[in-house]
N, C-alpha and C positions, 0 to 999 in steps of 0.2 A: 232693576238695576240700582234705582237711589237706594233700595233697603240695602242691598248689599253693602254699595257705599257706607253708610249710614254705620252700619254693621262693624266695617274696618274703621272706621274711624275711632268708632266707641272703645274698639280693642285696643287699637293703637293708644287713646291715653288711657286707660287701665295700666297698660304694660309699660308705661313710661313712668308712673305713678309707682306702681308697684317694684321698679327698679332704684329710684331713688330711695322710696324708706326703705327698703331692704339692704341698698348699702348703707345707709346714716346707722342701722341696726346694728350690722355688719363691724362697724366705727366704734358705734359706743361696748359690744359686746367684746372688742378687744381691749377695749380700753378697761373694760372689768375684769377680764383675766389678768392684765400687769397688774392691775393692784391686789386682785387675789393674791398673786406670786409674792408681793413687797409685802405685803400683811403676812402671809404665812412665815415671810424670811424673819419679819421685825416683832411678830406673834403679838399685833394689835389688832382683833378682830373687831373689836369696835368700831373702830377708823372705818376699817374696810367696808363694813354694813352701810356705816353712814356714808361713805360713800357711793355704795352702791345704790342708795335712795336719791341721792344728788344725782348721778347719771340715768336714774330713772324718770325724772322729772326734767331734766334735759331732755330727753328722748322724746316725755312726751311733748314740750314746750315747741319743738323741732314739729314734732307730727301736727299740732293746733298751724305752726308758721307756714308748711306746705297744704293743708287745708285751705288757707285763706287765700293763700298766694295761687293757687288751684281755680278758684271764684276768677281771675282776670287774668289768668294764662293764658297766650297762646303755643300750642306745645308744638315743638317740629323732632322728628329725629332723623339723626344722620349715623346710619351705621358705617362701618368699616369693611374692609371686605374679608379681614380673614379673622377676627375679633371677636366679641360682644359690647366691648365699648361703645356708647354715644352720648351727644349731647342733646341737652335738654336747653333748648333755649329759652329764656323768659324775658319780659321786657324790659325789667331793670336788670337783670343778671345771666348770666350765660356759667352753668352748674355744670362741671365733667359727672358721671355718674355710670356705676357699672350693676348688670345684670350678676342672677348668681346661677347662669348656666356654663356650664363647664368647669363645675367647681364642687367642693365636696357636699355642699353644703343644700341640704333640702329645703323643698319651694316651703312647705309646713312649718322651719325652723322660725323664716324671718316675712312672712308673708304678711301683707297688712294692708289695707283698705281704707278709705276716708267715707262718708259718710255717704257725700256726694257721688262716689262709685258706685255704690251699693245700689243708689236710687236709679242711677245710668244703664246697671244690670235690671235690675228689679221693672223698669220701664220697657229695655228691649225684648226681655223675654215675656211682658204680659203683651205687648204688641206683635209679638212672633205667635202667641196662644192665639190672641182674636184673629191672624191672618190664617192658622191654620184650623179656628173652627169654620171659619167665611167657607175655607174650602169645605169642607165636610158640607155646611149649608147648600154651597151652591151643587156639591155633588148628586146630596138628596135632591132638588129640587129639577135635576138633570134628570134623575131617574123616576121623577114623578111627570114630566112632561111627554104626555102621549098624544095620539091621533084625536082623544076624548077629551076637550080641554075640561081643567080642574082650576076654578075659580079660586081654590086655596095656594094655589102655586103663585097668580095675579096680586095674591093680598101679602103674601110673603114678601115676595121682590117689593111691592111697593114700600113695606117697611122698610125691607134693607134699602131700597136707594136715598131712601132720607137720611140715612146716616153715613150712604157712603155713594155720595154721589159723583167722587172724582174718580172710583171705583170700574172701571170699564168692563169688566168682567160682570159687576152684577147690576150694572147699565144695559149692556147689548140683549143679555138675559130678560130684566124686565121692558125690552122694546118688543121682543117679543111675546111676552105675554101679554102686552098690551095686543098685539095682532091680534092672538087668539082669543083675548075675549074680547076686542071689536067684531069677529067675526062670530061670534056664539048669541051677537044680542041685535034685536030686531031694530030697535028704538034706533032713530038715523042721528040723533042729538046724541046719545051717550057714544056711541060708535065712536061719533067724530073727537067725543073729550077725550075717549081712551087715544085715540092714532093723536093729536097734540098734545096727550101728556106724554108719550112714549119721545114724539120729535124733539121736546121742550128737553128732557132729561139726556139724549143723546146730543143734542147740539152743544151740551155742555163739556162731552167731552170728544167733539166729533176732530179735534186734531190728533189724537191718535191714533197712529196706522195700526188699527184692528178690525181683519177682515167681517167678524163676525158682527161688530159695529155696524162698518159701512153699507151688511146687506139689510139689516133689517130697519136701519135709519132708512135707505131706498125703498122697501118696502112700505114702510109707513107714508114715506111722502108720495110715494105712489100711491097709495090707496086715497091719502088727502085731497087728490085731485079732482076727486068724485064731487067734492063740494067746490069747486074753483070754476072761475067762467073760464072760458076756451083759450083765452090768449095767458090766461095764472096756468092753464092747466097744460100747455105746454113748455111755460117756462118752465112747470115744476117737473115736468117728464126731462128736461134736457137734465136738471139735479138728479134725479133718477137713475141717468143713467150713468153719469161720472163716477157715482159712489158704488155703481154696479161694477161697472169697467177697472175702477181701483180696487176692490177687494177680489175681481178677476183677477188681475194681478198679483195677487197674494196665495189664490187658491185657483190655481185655472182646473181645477178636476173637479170644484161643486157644481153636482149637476144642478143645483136652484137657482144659482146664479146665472148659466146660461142659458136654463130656461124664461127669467124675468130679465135678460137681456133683449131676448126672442121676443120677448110682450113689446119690447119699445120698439124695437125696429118694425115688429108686425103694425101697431099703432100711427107711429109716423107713415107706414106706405099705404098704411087705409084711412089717410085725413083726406076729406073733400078740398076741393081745388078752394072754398072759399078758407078753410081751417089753414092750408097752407097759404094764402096771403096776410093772414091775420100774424102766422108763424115768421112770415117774410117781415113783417113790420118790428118786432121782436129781436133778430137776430140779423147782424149782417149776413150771414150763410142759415138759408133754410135748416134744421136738421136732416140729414138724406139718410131716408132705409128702405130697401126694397124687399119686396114677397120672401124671395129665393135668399137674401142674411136671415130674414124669419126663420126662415123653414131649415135655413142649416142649424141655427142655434137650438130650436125646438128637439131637431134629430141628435147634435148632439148631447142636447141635457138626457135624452131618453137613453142613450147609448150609455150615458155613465150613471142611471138609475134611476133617473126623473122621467117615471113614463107609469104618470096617471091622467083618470078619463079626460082630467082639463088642457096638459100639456098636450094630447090625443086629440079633441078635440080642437085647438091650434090647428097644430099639423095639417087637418082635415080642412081649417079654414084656408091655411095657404096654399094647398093644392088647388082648392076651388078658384082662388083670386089667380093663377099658373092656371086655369082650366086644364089641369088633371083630375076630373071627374072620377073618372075611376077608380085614383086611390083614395082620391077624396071620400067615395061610397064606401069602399074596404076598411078604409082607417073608422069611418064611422059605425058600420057593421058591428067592430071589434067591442066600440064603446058600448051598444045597444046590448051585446053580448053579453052586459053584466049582470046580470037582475038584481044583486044587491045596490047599483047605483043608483035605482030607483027612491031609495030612501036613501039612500047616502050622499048624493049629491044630485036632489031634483031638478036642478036648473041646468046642468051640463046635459045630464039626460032627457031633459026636454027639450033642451036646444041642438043637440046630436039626433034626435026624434025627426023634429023638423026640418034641418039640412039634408038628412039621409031619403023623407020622402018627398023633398024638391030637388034633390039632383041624382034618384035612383036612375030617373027615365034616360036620362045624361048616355046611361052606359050601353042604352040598348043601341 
């Protein structure tokens, strides 16, 4: 919206600039036909020439005076409603001045430019170029972000956000690469530099309302938690989940969001009665979540496409905690049904492994 802004404004004194020398043009270019007409009647062409070099060194004496006076203008226009007339107001002087639309006379004949326009153009359209390569970069880099993280896509954004760090567009983008390669690398130290460089770079621009912002800002400081004693790491869960809840609001159909909803509500109803005094001590109101808010947000992130072995695994944990054993065993079942999850994500699968042969006997 500012570019836009930005945009009219620019045009607007162009077109106020370019209205007045085009009438002073206008002025002096009459004023050279009458004396063509009186030279040709009195048949002193001499006169005439030299005069025409006097009203051309007017002209341009005028063009240098609206040049300078240009430097500490402030310009307003006020049009008419059925016209092209307007003024041009300046601080010493207030100039009637007329366009040459609706009139015979071509934009080509009397068009003319100051120096300082040029550079006004010349500025907007290289800042229109590098807005429309940023896209192009960040479309590539959309289309290079897979299942398979690519450490060239992390090195990418990190250069662009140093240059464009007010940028939210390729802010949210590198909070998520930052995710992906804290999750690609083993070392518990760089993990955690990557999730605080990602939080650092978003809190900079975390006042504006952008959905895709606000979830993986949550995401990071979610996973931060990992490193935080109990009473940080619930404070940092209640952050968590405000920026969840607010970009819910912006997108209630992503199913990630209301699956990393599901995490917090499952989390807070499985704290031990000492993690909730500690929470009590914290907050005048405990945060309240129960099994069954889990297990609906779980069901519906999977209903609108979020239904992999982890959010699966969930589900299976809240039936258990609802002693629903039996679908608890099915939803597991389902998991164990994968064999490529075996290498693809060994820890769900060894932990859907072990729930499924402790609470097989459940169903008999």
């Amino acid at each position: 919206m500012n570019h836009i802004q930005n945009s009219n404004l620019i045009a607007a004194a162009i077109g106020v600039t370019v209205g007045v020398i085009s009438a002073a043009g206008i002025f002096i270019y009459h004023k050279i036909l009458e004396n063509q007409q009186h030279t040709s009647t009195v048949g002193n062409l001499d006169a005439a020439n030299k005069k025409i070099v006097e009203l051309q060194k007017e002209l341009e004496a005028l063009r240098l005076q609206q040049s300078q006076q240009k430097k500490k203008r402030k310009i307003s226009r006020k049009f008419t409603s059925n016209d092209s007339t307007y003024t041009v107001t300046d601080n010493d002087t207030d100039i009637d001045a007329f366009s040459t639309a609706d009139t015979d006379i071509g934009d080509d004949e009397f068009y003319d430019c100051s120096d300082s326009e040029s550079v006004i153009g010349d500025n907007d359209m290289r800042i229109s170029d590098e807005l429309n390569q940023l896209d192009v970069i960040l479309k590539e880099i959309d289309e290079d972000v897979s299942e398979q993280f690519n450490i060239n896509v992390y090195y990418k954004l990190q250069t662009l956000v140093k240059s464009h760090e007010d940028n939210v567009e390729v802010v949210w983008r590198f909070a998520r690469a930052c995710y992906d390669h804290a999750e690609a690398v083993n070392d518990t130290n760089i993990r955690r530099t990557l999730l605080l460089e990602g939080i650092e770079h978003c809190e900079k621009v975390i006042e504006v309302q952008n959905p895709h912002l606000f979830k993986w800002y949550a995401i990071l400081v979610g996973l931060n938690g990992d490193y935080l004693s109990t009473a940080e790491k619930i404070k940092n869960g209640v952050r968590f989940k405000n920026y969840v809840e607010m970009a819910l609001d912006m997108r209630p159909n992503d199913s990630e969001l209301h699956y990393l909803l599901g995490r917090f509500k499952y989390e807070i109803a499985n704290l031990s009665w000492l993690e909730k005094k500690v929470a009590a001590t914290l907050f005048s109101e405990v945060p309240s979540a129960s099994y069954e808010e889990a297990l609906d947000r779980f069901e519906t992130a999977a209903k609108l496409g979020h239904k992999t072995p982890q959010s699966q695994l969930y589900i299976s944990k809240c039936y258990i905690a609802l002693k629903q054993y039996s679908r608890a065993v099915d939803c597991l079942k389902e998991i164990l049904d994968q064999p490529s999850l075996i290498t693809e994500d060994e820890k769900v699968h060894a932990e859907a492994s072990k729930l499924y042969n402790k609470y097989f006997g459940y169903c008999s």
